[in-house]
N, C-alpha and C positions, 0 to 999 in steps of 0.2 A: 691412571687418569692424571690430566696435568694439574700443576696445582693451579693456576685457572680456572679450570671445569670444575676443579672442587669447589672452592673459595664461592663460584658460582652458581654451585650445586645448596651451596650451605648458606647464600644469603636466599635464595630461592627458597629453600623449605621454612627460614624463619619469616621472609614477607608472607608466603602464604596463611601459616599461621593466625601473623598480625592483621591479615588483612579478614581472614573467617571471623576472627572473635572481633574485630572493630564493628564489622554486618552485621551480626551479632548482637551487641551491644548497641550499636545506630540502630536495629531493629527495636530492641525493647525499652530504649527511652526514647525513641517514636513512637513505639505504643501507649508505654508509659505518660506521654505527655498529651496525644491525643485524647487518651482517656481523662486526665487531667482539664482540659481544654474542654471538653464535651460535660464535664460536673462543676469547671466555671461557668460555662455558659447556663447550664440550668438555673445553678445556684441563684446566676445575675437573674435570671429570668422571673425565680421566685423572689427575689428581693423586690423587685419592680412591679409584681404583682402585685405586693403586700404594697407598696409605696402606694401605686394608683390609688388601691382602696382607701387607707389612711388619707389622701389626697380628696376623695371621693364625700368622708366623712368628715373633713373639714370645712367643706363648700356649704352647708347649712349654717354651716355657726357662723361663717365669713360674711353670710345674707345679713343673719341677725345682730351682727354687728355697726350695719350701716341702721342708722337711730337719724332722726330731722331733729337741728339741732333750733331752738325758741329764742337765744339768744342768737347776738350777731356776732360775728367776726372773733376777734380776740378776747370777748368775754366766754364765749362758747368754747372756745379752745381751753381756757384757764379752769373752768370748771370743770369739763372732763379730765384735766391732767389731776384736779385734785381731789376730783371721786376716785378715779383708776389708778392713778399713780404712773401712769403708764411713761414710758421715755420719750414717747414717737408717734404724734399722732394725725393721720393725714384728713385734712377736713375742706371745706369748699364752700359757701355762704349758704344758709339751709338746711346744709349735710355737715355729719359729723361719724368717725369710724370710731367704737367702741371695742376694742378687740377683744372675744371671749379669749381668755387664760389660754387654751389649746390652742388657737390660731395666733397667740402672742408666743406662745410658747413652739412651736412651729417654725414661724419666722426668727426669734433669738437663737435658735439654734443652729439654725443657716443661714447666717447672718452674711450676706454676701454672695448667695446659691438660693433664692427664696425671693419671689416678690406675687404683689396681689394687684388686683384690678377692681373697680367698678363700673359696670357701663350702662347707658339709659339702653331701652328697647331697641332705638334705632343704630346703638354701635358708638354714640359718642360716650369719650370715656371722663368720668366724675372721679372719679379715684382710685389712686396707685403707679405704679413706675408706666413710663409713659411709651416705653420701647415694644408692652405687651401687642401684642395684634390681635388685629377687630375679629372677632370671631362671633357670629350672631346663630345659635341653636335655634333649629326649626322649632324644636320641641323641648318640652321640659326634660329632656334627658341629657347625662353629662356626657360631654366631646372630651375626647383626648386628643393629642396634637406634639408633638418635638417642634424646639424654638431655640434657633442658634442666637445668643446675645454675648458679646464679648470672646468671644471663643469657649464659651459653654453652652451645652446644650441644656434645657431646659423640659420637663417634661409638664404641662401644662396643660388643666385641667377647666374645661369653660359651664356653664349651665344655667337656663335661666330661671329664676329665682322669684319667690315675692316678698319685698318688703315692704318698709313702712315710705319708702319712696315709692312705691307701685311695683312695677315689674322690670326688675334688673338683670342685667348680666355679669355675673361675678366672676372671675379668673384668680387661681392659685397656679403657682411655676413655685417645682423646686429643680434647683439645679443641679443634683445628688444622685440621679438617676444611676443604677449597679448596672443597666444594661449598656448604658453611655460609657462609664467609665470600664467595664470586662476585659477589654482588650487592651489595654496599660496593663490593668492589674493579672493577666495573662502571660503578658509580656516580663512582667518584672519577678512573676512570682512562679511561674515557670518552663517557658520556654529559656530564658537569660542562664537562670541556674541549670536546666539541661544541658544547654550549650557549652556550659562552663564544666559542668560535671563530667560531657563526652568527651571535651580539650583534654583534659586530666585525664581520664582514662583512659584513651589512646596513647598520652604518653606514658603512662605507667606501662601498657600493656607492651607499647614497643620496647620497651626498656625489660620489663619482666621478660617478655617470650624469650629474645634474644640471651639474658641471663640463664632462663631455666633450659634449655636449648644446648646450653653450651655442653652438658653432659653427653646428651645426645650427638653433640659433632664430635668431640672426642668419641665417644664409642665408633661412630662411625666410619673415621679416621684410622682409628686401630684395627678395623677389619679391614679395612681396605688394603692397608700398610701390610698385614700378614702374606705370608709366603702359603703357597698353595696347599703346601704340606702341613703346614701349620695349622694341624685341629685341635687341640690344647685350648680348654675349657675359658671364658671369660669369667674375671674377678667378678663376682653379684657384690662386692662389698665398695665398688667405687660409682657405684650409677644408680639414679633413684630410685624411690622403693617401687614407683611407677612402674617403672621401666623392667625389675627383676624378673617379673613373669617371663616377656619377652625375654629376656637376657638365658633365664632357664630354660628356655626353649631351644634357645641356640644353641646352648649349651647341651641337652638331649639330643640334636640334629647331627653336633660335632659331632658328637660319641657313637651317635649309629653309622656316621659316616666314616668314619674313625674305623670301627668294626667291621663294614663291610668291605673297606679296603684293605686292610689286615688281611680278612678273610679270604679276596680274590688275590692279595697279591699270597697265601699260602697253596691257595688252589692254585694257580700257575704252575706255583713251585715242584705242586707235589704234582702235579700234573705230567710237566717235562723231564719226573725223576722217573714217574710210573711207565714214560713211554719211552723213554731210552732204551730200556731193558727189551722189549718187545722188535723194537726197529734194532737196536743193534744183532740179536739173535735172525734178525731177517737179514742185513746186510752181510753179517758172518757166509750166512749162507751163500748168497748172491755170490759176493766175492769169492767164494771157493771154487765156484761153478764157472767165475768169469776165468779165473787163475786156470782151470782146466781146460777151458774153451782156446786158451791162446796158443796153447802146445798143438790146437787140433786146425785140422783145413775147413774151407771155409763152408766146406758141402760135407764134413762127417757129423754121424750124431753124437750128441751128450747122453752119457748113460747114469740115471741117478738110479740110488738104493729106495730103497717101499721106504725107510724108516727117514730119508731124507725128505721123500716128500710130506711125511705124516709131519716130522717136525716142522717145514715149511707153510704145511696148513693149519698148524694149530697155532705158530706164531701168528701168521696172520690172522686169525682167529681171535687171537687174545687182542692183537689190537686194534680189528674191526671193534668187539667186544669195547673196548675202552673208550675207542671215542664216542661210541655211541653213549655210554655213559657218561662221559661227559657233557658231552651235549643236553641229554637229561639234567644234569644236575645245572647248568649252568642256567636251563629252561627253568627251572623251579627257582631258582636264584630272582631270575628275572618276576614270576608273581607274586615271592614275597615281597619284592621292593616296590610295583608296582601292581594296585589290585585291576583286575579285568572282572566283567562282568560273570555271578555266579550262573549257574543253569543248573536243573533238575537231570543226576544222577542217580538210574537205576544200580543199584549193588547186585542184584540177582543175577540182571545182566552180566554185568561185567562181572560175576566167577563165574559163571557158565561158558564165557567167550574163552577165559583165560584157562579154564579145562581144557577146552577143546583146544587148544594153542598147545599145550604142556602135554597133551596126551602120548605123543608119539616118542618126545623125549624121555618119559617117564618110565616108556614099556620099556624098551630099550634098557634100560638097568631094573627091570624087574620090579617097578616102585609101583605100587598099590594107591595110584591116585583119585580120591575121591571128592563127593561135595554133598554138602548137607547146607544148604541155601532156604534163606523163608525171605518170603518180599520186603524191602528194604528201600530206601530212596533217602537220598540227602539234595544240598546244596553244592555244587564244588566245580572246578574243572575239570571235565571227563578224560580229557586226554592225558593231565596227572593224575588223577587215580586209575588211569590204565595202569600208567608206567609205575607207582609205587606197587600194585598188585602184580604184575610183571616181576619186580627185582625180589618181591618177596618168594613168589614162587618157581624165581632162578634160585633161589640161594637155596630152598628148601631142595628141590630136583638136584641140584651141583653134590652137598653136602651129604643127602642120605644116602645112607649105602644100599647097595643089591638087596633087593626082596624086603625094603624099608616099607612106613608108610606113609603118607602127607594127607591132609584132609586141609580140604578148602572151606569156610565157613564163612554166611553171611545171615545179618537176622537185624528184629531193635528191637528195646525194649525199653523201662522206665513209664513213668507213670505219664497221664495226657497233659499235664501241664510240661513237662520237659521230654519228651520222647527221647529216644536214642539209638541212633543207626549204627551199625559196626561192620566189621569185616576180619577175620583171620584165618592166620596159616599156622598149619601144626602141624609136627613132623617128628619123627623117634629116631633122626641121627643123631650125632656126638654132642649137640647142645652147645649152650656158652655159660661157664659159671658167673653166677650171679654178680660177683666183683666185677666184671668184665661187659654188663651188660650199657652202662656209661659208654666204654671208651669205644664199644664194637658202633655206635654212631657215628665215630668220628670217621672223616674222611679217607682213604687212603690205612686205615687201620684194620688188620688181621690177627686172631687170633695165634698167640704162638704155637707152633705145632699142627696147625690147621694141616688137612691133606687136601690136594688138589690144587687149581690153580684157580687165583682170582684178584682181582684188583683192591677190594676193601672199600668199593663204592657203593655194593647193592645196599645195605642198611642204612650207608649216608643217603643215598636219593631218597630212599622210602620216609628218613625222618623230616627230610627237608620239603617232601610235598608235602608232608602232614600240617607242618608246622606253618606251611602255606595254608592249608586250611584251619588252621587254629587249634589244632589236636597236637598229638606224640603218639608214637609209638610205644606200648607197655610190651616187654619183653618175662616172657615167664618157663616156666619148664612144661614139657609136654604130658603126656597121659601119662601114670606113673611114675614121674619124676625126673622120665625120658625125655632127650629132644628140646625141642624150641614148640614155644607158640609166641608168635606175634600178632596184637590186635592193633587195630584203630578204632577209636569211636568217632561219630557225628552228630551235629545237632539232625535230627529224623524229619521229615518232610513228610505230614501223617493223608494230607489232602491237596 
């Protein structure tokens, strides 16, 4: 890859990143702050409630505060300052405003956001700031109202009243309203500090990712960098502890990978060693027969010996034999590496097929071949466990001598929570000692001294299907001590 596409490839995966966890994060201080937003507004909402009504129970003391004052003018004023003490007292020739303590105490406190009215029935106004509006209650019930004065809003409460002037109309405005002011106090307390909290975190986050990240483009650099050949394990001790699983993974992947090429490049090996011998012994032949043919015209015949042809047939014999073997084993390679779908195999079936298969070659050397089968069924691929019970009961038929005997068996057993299918071949030829029962799996491996002729594949197939189905092969001595038995077991298919 050029380092372009890299470089390209590796700002790519840290913007993505950056940009999941910023949505991410945009998403839940938008929640965050709606939620926020949604329990200021209530909040303001109760605040404002409670306001009206304190509002609401101030408008009777407000009534009984307007008193008709006996004196005139500036004597009337000077005696109410020096019964009440009061700072501030709005009066009118006649009238005079006594303020009960809570409606003093009311306006001192929002001194500035606070003013009051008095009006006669018909809406002219007798006392208080003068900006209020005429507001005339049909009924003795209190009005509420919003009143922009100076750039504040006002929340203003009207109702008419009876006092000792007759029947007034009184107005209290405070200009403190929580529902007026929400949205400042929203704005400053949090929406602003979200905003400023996301700036921040975004840059940390781009800053972070891109740091934590950086292990990961080196690792990924390093593999890239590698030579094909190159499956040799990665260090877990330079990348974070994150990341090890993954890494241990790879590292498992190398080594089966590792393995299976090892493996096919020995199978090759041994492959082109086992067929040499086979083809060369055919071409000896060919060639002798061409070297004769030259001396002779072009219409006489070639005269061959019985024992030239029997050698001619059985070479090629052995090395039809071989590839087909091959080929087998190379099929069974291909399932372990890759699972295909199981299907229900009958075992009864298949040693009844593979009797009748083996019959003729068996009589033929006087071999006593039987079957002792109870119904049996597994999970597995049929057509390898044809071919593992195939090389099993080649190698039984090859190995026993004249007037031997082979019993084919199938059955299961175990108890209903774990069932267990099987299959085996047992036979009273030469046997393999026990030391030997390891290596006689291996591929291309024969026992020393073995008579007959054969490749040293039929026990490798048979383990390698097995082991495609997640069993082995258990190799054991036969009836008295005689011979080979070979089993398989299965997990059992009971319904």
């Amino acid at each position: 890859m050029p380092r372009a596409a890299e470089a390209s490839a590796s700002r790519g995966m840290i913007w993505g990143l950056q940009r999941r966890l910023l949505v991410l994060l945009l998403i839940t201080i938008g929640l965050i702050g709606t939620v926020s937003v949604f329990f200021h507004y209530q909040s303001a909402g109760t605040a404002a409630l409670q306001q009206d009504q304190r509002l609401l129970k101030l408008v009777p003391l407000l009534a009984d505060s307007v008193v008709v004052s006996r004196l005139a003018g500036r004597d009337a004023m000077a005696l109410e300052e020096e019964m009440l003490g009061l700072s501030e007292i709005v009066s009118t020739p006649g009238m005079a405003m006594l303020l009960a303590p809570p409606v003093e105490e009311f306006l001192s406190e929002r001194r500035g956001l606070s003013a009051f009215g008095v009006f006669n029935a018909q809406g002219g106004q007798m006392l208080g700031d003068r900006w209020l509006p005429t507001t005339l209650p049909a009924t003795g019930d209190a009005e509420f109202l919003s009143v922009v004065e100076a750039g504040v809003t006002y929340r203003v409460v009207a109702q008419r009243v009876s006092s000792d002037m007759g029947e007034v109309i009184v107005m209290l405005a405070d200009g403190s309203d929580a529902r007026q002011q929400w949205f400042s106090t929203v704005l400053m307390r949090v929406l602003l500090p979200n905003l400023l909290l996301f700036a921040v975190a975004a840059a940390v986050v781009t800053w972070g990712v891109a740091r934590a990240l950086r292990p990961l483009i080196d690792l990924k650099e390093a593999v890239e960098n590698r030579s094909p050949r190159d499956l040799s394990a990665i260090d877990t001790d330079s990348v974070p502890g994150e990341v090890r699983p993954l890494v241990a993974s790879l590292n498992r992947l190398f080594q089966l990978v590792n393995a299976q090429t090892e493996a096919q490049r020995r199978f090759v090996a041994d492959a082109a060693h086992q067929l040499r011998t086979p083809l060369a012994g055919l071409q000896a032949q060919v060639e002798a027969w061409a070297q004769a043919a030259r001396s002779m015209g072009g219409g006489d015949l070639l005269s061959l010996r019985a024992d030239q042809v029997l050698r001619l047939r059985d070479a090629t014999r052995r090395t039809s034999q071989l590839a087909n073997q091959l080929l087998a084993l190379s099929r069974a390679d291909a399932v372990s590496a890759d699972t295909q779908p199981l299907q229900r195999v009958d075992l009864m079936e298949l040693c009844e097929n593979m009797l009748a298969l083996y019959l003729d070659a068996a009589g033929s050397k006087r071999i006593d071949l039987g079957l002792e089968a109870r119904p049996a069924q597994t999970l597995g691929h049929a057509w390898l466990l044809r071919e593992l019970l195939l090389n099993l009961v080649d190698n039984a038929v090859k190995y026993t001598p004249p007037g031997g005997r082979i019993t084919l068996r199938c059955g299961h057993d175990g108890d209903a929570e774990a069932p267990r299918a099987w299959v085996e071949v047992e036979d009273d030829g030469p046997g393999i000692a026990a030391e030997e029962h390891a290596r006689v799996l291996q591929r291309f491996y024969r026992v020393p001294g073995t008579a007959g002729e054969g490749n040293g594949l039929g026990l490798a197939i048979a383990d390698e299907i097995a082991r495609a189905h997640r069993t082995q092969l258990l190799l054991d001595s036969g009836a008295q001590g005689r011979g080979l038995r070979v089993r398989v077991t299965f997990e059992a298919v009971t319904h």
